[in-house]
C-alpha positions as CSV (number, residue, x, y, z in Angstrom):
1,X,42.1,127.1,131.0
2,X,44.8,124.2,129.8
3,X,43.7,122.7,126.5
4,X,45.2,119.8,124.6
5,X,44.3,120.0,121.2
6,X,44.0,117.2,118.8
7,X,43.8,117.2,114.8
8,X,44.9,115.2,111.9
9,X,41.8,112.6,111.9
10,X,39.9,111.4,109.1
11,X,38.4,109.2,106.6
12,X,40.8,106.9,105.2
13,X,40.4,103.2,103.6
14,X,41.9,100.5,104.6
15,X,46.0,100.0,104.7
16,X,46.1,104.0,104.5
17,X,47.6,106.5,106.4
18,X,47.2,109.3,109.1
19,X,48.9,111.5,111.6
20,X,47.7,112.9,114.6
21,X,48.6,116.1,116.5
22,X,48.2,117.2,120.2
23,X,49.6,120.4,121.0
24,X,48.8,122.2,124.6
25,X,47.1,125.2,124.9
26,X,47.8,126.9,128.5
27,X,50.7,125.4,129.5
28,X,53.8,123.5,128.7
29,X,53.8,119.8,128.9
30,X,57.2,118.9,128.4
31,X,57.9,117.7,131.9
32,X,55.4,115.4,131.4
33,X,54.5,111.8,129.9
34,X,51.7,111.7,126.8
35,X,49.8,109.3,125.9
36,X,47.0,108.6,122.8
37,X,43.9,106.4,123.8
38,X,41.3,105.5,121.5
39,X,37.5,104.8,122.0
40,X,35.3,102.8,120.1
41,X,31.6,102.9,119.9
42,X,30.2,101.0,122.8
43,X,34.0,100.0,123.9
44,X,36.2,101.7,126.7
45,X,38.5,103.7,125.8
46,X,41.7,102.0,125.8
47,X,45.7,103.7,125.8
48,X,47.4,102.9,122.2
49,X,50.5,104.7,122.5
50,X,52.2,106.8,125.3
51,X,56.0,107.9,125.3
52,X,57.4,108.8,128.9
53,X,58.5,112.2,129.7
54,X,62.5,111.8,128.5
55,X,61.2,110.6,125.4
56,X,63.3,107.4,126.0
57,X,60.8,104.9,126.3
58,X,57.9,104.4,124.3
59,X,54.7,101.5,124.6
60,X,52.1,100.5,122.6
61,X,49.1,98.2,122.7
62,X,49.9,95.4,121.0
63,X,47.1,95.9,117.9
64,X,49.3,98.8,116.5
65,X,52.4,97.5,117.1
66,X,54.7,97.5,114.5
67,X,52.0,100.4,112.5
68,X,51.7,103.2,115.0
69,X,54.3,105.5,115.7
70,X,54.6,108.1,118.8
71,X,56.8,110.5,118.8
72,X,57.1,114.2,119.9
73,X,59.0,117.8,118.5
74,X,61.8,118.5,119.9
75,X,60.6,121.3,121.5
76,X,58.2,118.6,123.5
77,X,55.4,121.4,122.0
78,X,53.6,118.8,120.1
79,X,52.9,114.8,120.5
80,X,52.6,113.2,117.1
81,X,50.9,109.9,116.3
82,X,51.7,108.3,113.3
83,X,49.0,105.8,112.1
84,X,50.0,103.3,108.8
85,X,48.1,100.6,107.8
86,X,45.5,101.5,108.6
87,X,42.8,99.1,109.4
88,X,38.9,99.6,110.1
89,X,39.0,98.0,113.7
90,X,41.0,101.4,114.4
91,X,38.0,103.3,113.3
92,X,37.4,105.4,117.0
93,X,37.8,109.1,118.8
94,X,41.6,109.6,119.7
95,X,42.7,111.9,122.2
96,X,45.6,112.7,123.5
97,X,46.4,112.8,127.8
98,X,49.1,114.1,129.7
99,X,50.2,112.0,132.3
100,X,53.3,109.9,134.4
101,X,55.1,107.1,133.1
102,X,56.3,104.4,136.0
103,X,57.8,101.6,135.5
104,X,56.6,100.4,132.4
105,X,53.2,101.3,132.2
106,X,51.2,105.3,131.9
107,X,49.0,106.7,134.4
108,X,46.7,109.1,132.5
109,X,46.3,112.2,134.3
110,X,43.6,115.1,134.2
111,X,44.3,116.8,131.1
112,X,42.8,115.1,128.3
113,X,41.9,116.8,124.2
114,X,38.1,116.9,122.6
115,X,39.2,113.7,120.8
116,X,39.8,114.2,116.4
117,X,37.8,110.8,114.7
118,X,39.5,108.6,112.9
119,X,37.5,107.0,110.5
120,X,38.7,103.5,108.4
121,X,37.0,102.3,105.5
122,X,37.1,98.7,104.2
């Protein structure tokens, strides 16, 4: 059974910090694109970050611009999201996705993680 397993969420207040993790469990994904999506209570869930398979291009939604950071080992073992200021319209389920990366926008594919919460205070 393939697995993506996510960790590193929280509670933290406001203007803090976190950093997710999403390793495989199964396979290797380091042919492929990643993303992180987040989902809100009542909201869809909506892509925040995803870096495409040669690690050359990264996007992000433009609320974390500028505060979220993806980024992956070098080994392409682990997708890393780094979260700074924090704010409390980030408070939602994260999960990570393997999927394709084409011209300038990420296709999620099959594989998604449980999710990890991330929780922001005020």
């Amino acid at each position: 059974q393939v697995l993506l397993v996510e960790s590193g969420g929280g509670l933290v207040q406001a203007g803090g910090s976190l950093r997710l993790s999403c390793a495989p469990s199964g396979r290797t994904f380091s042919s492929n694109s990643m993303g992180w999506y987040r989902q809100a209570p009542g909201k869809e869930r909506e892509l925040v970050a995803a870096k495409s398979w040669s690690d050359f291009i990264s996007i992000y939604a433009d609320s974390v611009k500028g505060r979220f950071t993806i980024s992956r080992d070098n080994a392409k073992t682990t997708l890393y999201l780094q979260m700074n200021n924090l704010q409390p319209e980030d408070t939602a389920i994260y999960y990570c996705n393997s999927g394709n990366y084409y011209r300038g926008k990420y296709y999620p594919g099959n594989y998604w993680g449980q999710g990890t919460q991330v929780t922001v205070s005020s």
